[in-house]
C-alpha positions in Angstrom: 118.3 47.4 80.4 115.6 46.8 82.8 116.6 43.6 85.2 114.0 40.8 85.8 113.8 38.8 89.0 111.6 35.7 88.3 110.3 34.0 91.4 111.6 36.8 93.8 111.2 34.5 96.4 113.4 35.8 99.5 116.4 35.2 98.0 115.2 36.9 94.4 113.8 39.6 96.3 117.0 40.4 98.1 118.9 40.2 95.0 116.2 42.5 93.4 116.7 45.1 96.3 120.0 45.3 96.2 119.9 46.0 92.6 117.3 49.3 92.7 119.5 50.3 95.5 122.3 50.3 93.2 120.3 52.1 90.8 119.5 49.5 88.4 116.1 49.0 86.6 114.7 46.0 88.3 111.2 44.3 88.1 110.1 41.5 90.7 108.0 38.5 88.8 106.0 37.0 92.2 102.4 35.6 93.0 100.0 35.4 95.6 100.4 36.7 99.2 103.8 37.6 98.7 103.1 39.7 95.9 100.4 41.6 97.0 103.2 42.4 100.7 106.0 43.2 98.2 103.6 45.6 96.5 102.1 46.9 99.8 105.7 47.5 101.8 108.4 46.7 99.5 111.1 44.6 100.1 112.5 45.3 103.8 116.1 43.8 104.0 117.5 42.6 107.5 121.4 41.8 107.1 124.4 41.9 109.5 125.9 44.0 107.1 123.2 46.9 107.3 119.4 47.1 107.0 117.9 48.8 103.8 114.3 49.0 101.9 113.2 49.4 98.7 110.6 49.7 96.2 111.3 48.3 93.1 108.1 47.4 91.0 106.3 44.1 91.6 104.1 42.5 89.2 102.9 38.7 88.5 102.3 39.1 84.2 105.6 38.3 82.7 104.6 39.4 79.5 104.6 43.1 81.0 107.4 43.1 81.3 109.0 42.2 78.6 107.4 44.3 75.5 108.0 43.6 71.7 108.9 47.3 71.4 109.3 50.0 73.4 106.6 51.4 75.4 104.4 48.7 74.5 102.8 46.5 77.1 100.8 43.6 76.8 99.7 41.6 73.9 101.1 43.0 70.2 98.3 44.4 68.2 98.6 43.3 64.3 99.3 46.6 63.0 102.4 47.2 65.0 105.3 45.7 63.4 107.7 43.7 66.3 111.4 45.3 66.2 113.0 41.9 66.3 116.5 42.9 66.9 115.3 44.6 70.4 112.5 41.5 71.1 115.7 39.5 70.8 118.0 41.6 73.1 115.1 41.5 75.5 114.4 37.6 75.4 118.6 37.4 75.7 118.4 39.6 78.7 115.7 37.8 80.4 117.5 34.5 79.6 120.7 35.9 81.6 118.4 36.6 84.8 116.2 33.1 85.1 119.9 31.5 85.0 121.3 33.8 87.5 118.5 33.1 89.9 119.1 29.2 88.2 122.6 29.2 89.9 121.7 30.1 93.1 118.6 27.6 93.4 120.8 24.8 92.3 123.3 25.7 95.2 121.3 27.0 97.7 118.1 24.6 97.5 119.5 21.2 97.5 122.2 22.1 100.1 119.8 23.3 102.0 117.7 20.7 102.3 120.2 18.0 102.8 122.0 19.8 105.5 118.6 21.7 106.8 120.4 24.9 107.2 119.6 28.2 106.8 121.0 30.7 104.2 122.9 32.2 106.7 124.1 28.7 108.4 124.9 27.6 104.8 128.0 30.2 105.0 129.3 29.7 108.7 131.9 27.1 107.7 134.6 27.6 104.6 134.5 23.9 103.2 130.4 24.7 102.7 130.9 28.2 100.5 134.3 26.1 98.7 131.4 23.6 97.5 128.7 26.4 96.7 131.2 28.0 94.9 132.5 25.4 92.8 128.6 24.4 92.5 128.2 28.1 91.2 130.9 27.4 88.6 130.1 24.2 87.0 126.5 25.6 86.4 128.8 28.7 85.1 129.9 26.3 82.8 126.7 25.3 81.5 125.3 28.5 80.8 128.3 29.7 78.9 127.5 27.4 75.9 123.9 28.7 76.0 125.3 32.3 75.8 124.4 33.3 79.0 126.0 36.3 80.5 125.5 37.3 84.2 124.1 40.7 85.0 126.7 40.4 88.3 129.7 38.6 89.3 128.9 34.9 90.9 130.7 36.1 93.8 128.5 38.9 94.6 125.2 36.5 93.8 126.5 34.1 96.7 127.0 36.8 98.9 123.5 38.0 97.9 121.8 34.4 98.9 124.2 34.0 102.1 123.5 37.6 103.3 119.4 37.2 103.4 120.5 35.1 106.7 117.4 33.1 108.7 115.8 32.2 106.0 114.9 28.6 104.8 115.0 28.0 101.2 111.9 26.9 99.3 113.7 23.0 99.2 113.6 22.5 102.9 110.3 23.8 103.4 108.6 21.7 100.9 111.0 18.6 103.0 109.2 19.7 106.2 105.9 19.8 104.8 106.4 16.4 102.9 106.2 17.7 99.9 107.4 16.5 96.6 111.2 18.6 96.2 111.7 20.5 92.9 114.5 18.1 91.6 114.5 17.4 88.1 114.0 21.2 87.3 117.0 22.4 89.1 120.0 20.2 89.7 118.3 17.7 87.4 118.2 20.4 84.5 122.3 21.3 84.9 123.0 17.6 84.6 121.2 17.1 81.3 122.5 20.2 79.8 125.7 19.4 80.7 126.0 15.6 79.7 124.2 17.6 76.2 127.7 19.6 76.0 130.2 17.4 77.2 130.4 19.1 80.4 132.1 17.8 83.9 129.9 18.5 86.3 131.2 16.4 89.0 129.9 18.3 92.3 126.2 19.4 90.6 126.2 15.9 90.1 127.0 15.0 93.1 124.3 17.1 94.8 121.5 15.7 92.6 122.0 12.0 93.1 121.6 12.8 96.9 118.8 15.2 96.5 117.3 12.8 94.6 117.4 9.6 96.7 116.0 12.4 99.5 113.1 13.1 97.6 112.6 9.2 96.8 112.8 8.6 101.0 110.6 12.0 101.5 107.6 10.2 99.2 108.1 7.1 101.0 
């Protein structure tokens, strides 16, 4: 099963990297200027625990990348019947990655911008990766219910957003420009699907009602 990594931001694009290296089938979704680097260079990958490249294919058209039968591309034509079954293994599959790149963007983003760290600085003390963690879990949770299964362990996706190092997360740069912070679709999205399902989600919670009140004093 090919692998999709929407948004392959730096954190996405790590992830993404690590994944061809592994010798999984991975696609990066991106736009603009960092599309058009990814596609010129590939991803270059800069980590204390050793320095790799790779090439995986980059494109911006989701629907490329997700055909209603194999070796189609692009639109369906009318006279080519869809093979439901494998549509709907597809969708499913692409489901599973736009929540694992979900649970890192609730943990990492917020965080981030509340404590204006780093990726790398986000792991330098235990009592942060004990809340990431548990953050990581409760959006676990969550996606359970929906049917979600993760391509990798949650272990090894916090290691993957901890390990891209100097980086700041897309959250704390949008707080330094003065930017409206992407709340309600992130932190904001857990909570409502989780008070849908019954679901204690004491820490996401936690992290939205002060990510919140810092994007109400950032528009101020």
């Amino acid at each position: 099963m090919r692998i999709v990594v929407l948004g392959a931001g730096a954190i996405g694009a790590y992830v993404g990297a690590a994944l061809d290296r592994g010798g999984a089938e991975v696609t990066l979704i991106a736009r603009g200027a960092h599309l058009a680097a990814m596609a010129e260079h590939g991803v270059r990958v800069i980590s204390p625990r050793g320095d790799f490249a790779a090439r995986p294919p980059v494109t911006d058209d989701l629907g490329a990348v997700v055909p209603a039968r194999p070796g189609e591309r692009g639109p369906r034509r009318a006279d080519r019947p869809v093979d439901r079954p494998r549509a709907q293994r597809r969708l499913r599959g692409l489901a599973d990655q736009i929540w694992l790149k979900l649970i890192g963007n609730v943990a990492f983003n917020p965080v981030s911008a509340l404590t204006r760290a780093t990726l790398g600085e986000l792991g330098r003390v235990p009592e942060m990766m004990d809340l990431l963690r548990a953050i990581f879990g409760e959006c676990a949770l969550v996606a359970d219910r929906l049917g979600i299964r993760f391509p990798v362990s949650l272990d090894r996706r916090l290691e993957a957003g901890i390990a891209v190092g100097d980086h700041e997360t897309s959250m704390l740069a949008d707080l330094r420009a003065g930017k409206p912070l992407e709340v309600g679709c992130l932190t904001g999205a857990v909570v409502e699907l989780a008070d849908r399902f019954d679901i204690d989600v004491p820490n996401v919670r936690a992290i939205h009602a002060c990510v919140t009140l810092l994007d109400h004093l950032n528009r101020a």
